[in-house]
NUVEX-118759 format. One record per residue (C-alpha): residue number from 1; residue in three letters; x, y, z. Coordinates in nm, 2 decimals, always signed. Example, Ala and Ser with C-alpha at 12.3 -4.5 7.8 and 13.67 -1.06 7.14 Angstrom:
% NUVEX-118759
  pos  code      c1      c2      c3
    1   ALA   +1.23   -0.45   +0.78
    2   SER   +1.37   -0.11   +0.71
//
This chain:
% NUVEX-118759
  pos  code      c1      c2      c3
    1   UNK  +10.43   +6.95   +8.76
    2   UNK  +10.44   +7.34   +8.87
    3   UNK  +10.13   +7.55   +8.77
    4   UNK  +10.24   +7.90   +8.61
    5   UNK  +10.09   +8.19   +8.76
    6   UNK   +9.69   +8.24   +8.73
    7   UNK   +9.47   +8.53   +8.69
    8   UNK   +9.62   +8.90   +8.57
    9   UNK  +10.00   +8.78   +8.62
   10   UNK   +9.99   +8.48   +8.39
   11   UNK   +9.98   +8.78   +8.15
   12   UNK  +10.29   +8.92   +8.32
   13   UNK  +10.56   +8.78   +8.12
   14   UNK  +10.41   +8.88   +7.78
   15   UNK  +10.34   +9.27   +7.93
   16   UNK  +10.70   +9.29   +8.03
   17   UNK  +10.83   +9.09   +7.68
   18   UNK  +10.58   +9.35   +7.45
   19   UNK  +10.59   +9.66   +7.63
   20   UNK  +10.98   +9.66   +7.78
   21   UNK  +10.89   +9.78   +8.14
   22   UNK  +10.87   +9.59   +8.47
   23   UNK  +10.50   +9.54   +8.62
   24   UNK  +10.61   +9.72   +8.89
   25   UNK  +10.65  +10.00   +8.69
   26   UNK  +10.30   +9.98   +8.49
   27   UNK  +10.15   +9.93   +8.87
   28   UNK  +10.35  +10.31   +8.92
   29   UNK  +10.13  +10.45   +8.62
   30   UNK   +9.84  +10.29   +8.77
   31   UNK   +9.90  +10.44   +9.10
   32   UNK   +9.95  +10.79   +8.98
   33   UNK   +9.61  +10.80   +8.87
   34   UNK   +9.43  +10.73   +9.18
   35   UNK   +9.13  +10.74   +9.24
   36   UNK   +9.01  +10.61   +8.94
   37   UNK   +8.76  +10.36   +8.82
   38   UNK   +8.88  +10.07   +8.67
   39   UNK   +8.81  +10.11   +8.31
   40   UNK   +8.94  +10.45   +8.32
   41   UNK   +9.25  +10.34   +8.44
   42   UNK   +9.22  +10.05   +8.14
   43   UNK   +9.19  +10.33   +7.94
   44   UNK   +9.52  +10.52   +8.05
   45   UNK   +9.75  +10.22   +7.99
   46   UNK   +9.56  +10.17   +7.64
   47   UNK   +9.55  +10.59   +7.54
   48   UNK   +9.87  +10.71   +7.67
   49   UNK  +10.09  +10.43   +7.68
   50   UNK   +9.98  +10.18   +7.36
   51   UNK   +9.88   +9.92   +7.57
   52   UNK   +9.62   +9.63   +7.47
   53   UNK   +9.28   +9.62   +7.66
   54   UNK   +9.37   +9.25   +7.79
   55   UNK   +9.70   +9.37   +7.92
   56   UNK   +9.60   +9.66   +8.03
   57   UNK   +9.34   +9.53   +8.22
   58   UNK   +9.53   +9.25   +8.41
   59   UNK   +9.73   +9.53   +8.52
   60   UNK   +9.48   +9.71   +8.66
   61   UNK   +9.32   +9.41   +8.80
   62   UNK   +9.60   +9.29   +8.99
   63   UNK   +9.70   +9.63   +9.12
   64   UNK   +9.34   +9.72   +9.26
   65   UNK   +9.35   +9.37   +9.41
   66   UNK   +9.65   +9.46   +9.61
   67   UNK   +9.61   +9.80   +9.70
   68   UNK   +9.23   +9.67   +9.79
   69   UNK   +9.23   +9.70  +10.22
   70   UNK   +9.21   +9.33  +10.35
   71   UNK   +8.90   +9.29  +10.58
//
């Protein structure tokens, strides 16, 4: 038995399903508004774009997690 993803991108499919736009592209919006705290950049996706708070923050969540500098 295969385990879907976990964390922010088990809520991948449904972002891409609600909102018609590939993650990639919601990680562009993110990126655009660098630097940013997190719940600001929640806030962007949810004020300018309709998107849910849980969405919108497992976008943001994933994308600071891979822009974050590895130590």
């Amino acid at each position: 038995m295969t385990a879907g993803p976990k964390g922010p991108a088990s809520y991948f499919p449904s972002i891409e399903k609600t909102y018609g736009r590939p993650i990639a592209e919601w990680q562009e919006v993110v990126r655009k508004h660098y630097p940013a705290a997190h719940m600001q950049l929640v806030a962007v996706l949810k004020n300018e774009h309709g998107m849910g708070h849980g969405h919108a923050n497992a976008v943001v969540a994933h994308t600071l997690a891979e822009d974050r500098p590895k130590a």
